[in-house]
N, C-alpha and C positions, 0 to 999 in steps of 0.2 A: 726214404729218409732225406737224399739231397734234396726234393722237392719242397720236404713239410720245410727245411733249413732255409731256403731259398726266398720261401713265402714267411715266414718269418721275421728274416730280416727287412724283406718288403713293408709288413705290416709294422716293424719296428720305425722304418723310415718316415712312413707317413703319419705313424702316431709323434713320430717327433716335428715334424713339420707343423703335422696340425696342435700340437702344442705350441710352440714358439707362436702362432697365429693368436693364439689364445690367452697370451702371457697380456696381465694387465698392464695400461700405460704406467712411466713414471709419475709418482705423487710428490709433486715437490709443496714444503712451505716454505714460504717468501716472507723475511722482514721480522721473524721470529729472534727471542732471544734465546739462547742456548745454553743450560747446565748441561755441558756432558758430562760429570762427575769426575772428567780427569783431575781435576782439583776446583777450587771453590771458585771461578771466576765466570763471570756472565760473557759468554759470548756474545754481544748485542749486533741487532741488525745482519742477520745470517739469513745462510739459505741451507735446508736440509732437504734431501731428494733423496726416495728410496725406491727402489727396484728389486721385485722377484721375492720381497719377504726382508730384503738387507735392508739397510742404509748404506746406499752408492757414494755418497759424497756431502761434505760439510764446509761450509767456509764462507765467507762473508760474502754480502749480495751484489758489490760488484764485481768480484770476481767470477760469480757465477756462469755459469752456460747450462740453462735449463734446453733440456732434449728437446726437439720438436714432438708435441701432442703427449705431452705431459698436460699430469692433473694438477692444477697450481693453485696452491688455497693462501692467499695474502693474510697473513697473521702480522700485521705490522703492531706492535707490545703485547704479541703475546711471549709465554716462554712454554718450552721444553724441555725436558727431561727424561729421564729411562723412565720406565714403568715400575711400580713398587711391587715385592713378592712379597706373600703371604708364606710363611714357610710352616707356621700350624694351623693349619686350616681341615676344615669339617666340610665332606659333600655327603647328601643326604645317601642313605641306602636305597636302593632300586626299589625295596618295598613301598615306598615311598611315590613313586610316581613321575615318570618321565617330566611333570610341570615342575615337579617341587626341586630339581637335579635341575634342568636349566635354570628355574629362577633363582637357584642359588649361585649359580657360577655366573648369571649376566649383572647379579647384585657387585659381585668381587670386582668383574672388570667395569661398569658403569663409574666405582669409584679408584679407577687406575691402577687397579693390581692384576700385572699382565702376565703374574708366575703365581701358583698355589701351590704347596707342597699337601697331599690330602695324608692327614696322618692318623684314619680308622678306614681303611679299604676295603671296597665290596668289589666283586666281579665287573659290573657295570659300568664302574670307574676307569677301569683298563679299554671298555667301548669307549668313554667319555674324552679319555686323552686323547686313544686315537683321531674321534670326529674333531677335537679342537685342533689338531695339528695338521689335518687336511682342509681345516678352514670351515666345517662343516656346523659349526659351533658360533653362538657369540658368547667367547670363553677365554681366562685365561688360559695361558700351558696347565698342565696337570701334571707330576709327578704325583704316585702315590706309594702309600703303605698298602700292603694287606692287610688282613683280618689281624685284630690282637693276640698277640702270644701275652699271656696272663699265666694265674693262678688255675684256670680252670679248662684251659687249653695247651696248655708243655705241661703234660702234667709227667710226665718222663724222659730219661736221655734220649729215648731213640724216639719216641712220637715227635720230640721237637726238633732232632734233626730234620725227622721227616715233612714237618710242617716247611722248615728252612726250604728244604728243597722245594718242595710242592710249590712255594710260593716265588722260588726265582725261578721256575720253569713257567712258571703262569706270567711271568712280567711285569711283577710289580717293582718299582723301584727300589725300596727299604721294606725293612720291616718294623712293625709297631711292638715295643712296648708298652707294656702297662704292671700294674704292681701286684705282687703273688707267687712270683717267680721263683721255686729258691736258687740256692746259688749252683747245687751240681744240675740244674736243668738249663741255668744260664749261662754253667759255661760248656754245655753243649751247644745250647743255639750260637755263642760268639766262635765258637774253634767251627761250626757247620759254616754259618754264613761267614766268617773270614777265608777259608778255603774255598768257596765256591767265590766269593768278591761281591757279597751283598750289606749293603749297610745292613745297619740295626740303629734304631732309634728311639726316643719317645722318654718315659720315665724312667723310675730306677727303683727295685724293686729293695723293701726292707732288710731281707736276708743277702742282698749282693754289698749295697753301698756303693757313694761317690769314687772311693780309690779302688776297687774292684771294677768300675765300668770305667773308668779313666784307662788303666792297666789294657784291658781287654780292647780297647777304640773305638769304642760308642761313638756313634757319630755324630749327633746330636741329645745332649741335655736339653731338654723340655721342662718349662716350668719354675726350673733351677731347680729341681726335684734333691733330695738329699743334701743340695748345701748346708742346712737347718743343721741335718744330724752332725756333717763333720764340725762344723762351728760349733757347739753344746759339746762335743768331747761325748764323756761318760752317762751325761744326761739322756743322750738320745741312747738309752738301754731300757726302753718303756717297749709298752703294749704300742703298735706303729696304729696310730689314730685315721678316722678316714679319710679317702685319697684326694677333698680339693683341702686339706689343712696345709699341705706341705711345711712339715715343723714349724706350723706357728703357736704350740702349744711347748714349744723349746727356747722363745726367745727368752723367757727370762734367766736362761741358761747360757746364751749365747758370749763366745769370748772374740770380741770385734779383732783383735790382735790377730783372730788367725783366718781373715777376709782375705790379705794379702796373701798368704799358704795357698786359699781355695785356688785364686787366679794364677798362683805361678803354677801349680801344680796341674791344671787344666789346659793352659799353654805350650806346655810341654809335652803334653799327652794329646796336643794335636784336633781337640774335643773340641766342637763349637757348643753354643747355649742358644735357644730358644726363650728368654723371661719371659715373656707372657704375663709382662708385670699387670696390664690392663684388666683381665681376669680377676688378679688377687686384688687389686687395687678396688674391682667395684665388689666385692665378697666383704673384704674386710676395713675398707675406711669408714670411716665414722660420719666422716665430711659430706659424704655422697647418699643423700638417701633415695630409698626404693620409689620415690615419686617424680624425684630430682630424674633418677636416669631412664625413668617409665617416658620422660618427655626428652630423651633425647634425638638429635637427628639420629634417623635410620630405621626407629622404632615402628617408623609407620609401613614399614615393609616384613614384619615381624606380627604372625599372628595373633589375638589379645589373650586368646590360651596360653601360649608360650610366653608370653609377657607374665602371665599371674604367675605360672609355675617360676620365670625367675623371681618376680617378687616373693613369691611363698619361700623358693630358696633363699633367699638373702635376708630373710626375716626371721625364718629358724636357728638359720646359721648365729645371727644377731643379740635373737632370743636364749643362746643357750647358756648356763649358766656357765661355762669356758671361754665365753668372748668378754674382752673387757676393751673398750675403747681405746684405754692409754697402751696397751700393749697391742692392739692391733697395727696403733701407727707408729709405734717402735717394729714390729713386725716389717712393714711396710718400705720403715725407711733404710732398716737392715739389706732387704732387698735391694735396694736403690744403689747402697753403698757397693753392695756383691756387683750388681751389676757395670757397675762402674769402675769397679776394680779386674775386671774380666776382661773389660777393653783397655784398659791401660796398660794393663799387663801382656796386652796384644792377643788376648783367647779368642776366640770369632764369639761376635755375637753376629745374630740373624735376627732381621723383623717378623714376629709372630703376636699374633695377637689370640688365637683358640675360639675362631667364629666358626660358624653362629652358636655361642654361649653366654650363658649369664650378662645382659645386653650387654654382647658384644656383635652387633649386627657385621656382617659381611661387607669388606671394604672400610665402612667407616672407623671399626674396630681399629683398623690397621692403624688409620691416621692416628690413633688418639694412643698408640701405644707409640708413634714415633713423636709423642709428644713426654709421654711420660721417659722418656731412653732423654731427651733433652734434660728435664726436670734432674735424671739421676747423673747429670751432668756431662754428659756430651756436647758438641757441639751441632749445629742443625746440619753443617755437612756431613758430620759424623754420625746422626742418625739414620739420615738416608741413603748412606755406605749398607750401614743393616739390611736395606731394603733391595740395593743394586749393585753395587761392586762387590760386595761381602758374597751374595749370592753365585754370582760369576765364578767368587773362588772357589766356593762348594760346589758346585757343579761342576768344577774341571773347565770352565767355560770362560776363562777371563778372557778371551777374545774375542767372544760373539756375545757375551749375556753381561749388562747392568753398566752400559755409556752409552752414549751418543758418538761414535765415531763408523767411518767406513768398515764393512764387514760384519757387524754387529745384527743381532738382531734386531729388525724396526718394532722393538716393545717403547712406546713414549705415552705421554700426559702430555698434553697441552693445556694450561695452565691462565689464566686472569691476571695470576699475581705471579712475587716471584717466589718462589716455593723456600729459599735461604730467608726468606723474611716472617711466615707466612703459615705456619706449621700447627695446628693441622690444616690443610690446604684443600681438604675434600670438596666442600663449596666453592672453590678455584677453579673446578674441572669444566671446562671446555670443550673438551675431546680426546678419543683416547686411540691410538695405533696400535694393533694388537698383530703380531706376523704379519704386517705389511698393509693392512686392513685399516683403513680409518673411518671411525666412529664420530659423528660431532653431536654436539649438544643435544641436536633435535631428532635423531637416533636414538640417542643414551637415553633421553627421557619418552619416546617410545617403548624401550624395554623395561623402566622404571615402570611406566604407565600399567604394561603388562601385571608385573610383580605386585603393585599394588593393586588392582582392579583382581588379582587369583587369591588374595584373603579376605577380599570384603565381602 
């Protein structure tokens, strides 16, 4: 036994040796400007230099001392900034095909989202994180959900304890909701996965309710799922309609008076939101037709199958005798108002956009819902808090995830323009740093090239 110990440590030593051989040079950029997020101000004419997956150090370029045999990329006006997360994001199922699972996750990072949160989980998923965290990936991080706990899978106390477990001993980070649930199955799955210490996430199923998954610490709202019902009061005691309406067949119900109740009561309870107003917003505005957003950027990385089936969606939805224009964009702007009442009230919101859905391509999604979070009246630094500081808080991570400073993860955007002016900024993208990893232009649209030449 002292031998095998002996040679052990042996083989330990030399595998560390010949690691440190192997650690890549520092990558510094020179001349760059700098949003680190710590608050709204341009750092100009900086030097950022990262090492081992960090950011080693930041500060202005004549203070600098770049390392000898460093990698030095001169971005003189360009800017930086953290990387944006996707926090409702779709990776295809394994059935699918190892092409269809990278080109979806190299779509997400090509347009700077250097964090995904996957919230419908397959087996494969939990491979997928892995290879992106050892680099083995052009990927953002992965966090995911497992398989959905619904109506047709908890379908009792103890199966859905036992799902709870099954699925935090497999490693998935959260678990998904979806709607179907009743309430004594839900508050099995919340009292399993709160004693084991697994989130729960996603929708909110009709028989629980907003102040039942508040109560319990849901950990993210998705969608704004149930807001509809508690604003309508007594109204929302109807047949619960199908699941992309989310109480828009209640606005004419709705008592604005008690948007502020939603947010304080959500604040308190600890509970972040996901809106995903982007989603609703191409479902039900009036303004947006199905031709309008068939020519949007990103589409041309998005099957023409999948294209028709959203138009066909968006057109039923349209066609049905329950949609009515003027009440869609009261629908709509009611959301804006929740939304914006959430954050003022200080509830977390997070950036999600729910790609690849109803054109909402992957990556681009993202930008155009940190557009609409402005529209509902944030400010542009306040949007992309959603997307990087916000994140960091949810994660436990405020020290390594969503700024630009030492220690931090090297997740960045290198940017054209300045990202405070500039919103959506997707066509900005220049280059993207992904765990230490830098990507420039003529890489990115290598993988782009990929993605679009596997559906033509």
């Amino acid at each position: 036994m002292k031998n095998f110990i002996q040679l052990g440590v042996l083989t330990a030593a030399i595998f560390a040796l010949f690691s440190t051989a192997i650690i890549a040079d520092p990558i510094v950029f020179k001349g760059v400007n700098v949003l680190t997020m710590e608050n709204e101000e341009i750092q100009y004419n900086s030097v950022v230099m990262i090492e081992n997956g960090e950011i080693a150090w930041i500060g202005s370029a004549d203070d600098a001392e770049i390392p000898e045999g460093s990698v030095v990329h001169e971005k003189s006006g360009y800017y930086l900034m953290p990387g944006l997360a996707e926090m409702h994001a779709h990776i295809p199922s394994g059935n699918q095909g190892r092409e269809v699972l990278e080109n979806t996750l190299a779509l997400y990072l090509s347009y700077g989202i250097t964090t995904i949160r996957g919230m419908l989980g397959h087996p494969v998923h939990l491979e997928l994180s892995d290879q992106a965290a050892a680099g083995e990936l052009y990927s953002p991080r992965i966090f995911t959900s497992g398989p959905s706990f619904n109506g047709n899978t908890a379908t009792d106390p103890e199966t859905t304890r036992q799902m709870v477990r099954d699925q935090a001993e497999a490693g998935y980070d959260l678990l998904k909701l979806h709607p179907g649930i009743t309430l004594e199955n839900f508050n099995a799955m919340a009292d399993e996965a709160t004693s084991i210490g697994i989130e729960f996430s996603g929708h909110i199923s009709y028989g629980v309710g907003l102040e039942r998954s508040l109560e319990a610490g849901q950990g993210t709202i998705d969608h704004l799922d149930r807001y509809m019902e508690f604003l309508a009061g007594d109204a929302a005691d109807r047949d619960d309609p199908p699941i992309i309406y989310f109480g828009y067949d209640l606005t004419p119900y709705v008592d604005e008076d008690r948007i502020d109740e939603a947010a304080r009561i959500t604040k308190e309870a600890g509970v972040w939101n996901v809106p995903t107003n982007t989603l609703l917003d191409n479902i039900f505005n009036p303004s947006l037709s199905v031709f309008e957003m068939r020519e949007w950027p990103g589409m041309e990385y998005i099957p023409s199958n999948t294209l028709d089936n959203w138009v066909n969606f968006v057109n039923n939805i349209r066609a049905n005798e329950n949609y009515d224009a003027t009440q869609a964009e009261r629908f709509l702007e009611i959301r804006k108002k929740l939304t914006y009442a959430l954050h003022k009230h200080g509830a977390g919101l997070m950036l999600g956009a729910d790609a690849p859905q109803i054109f909402n391509p992957p990556g681009f999604s993202t930008h155009r819902e940190l557009q609409l979070l402005v529209e509902a009246g944030l400010s542009t630094f306040e949007a992309l808090k959603t997307g990087t500081v916000n994140v960091g808080i949810y994660l436990n991570e405020e020290e390594k995830t969503g700024k630009i400073a030492p220690g931090f993860r090297a997740d960045m955007i290198l940017l054209s323009g300045n990202p405070l002016e500039a919103v959506p900024f997707q066509d900005k993208i220049e280059g993207v740093i992904y765990n230490g990893t830098y990507a420039d232009r003529d890489e990115i649209n290598t993988y782009l090239d990929r993605v679009k030449s596997a559906i033509d």
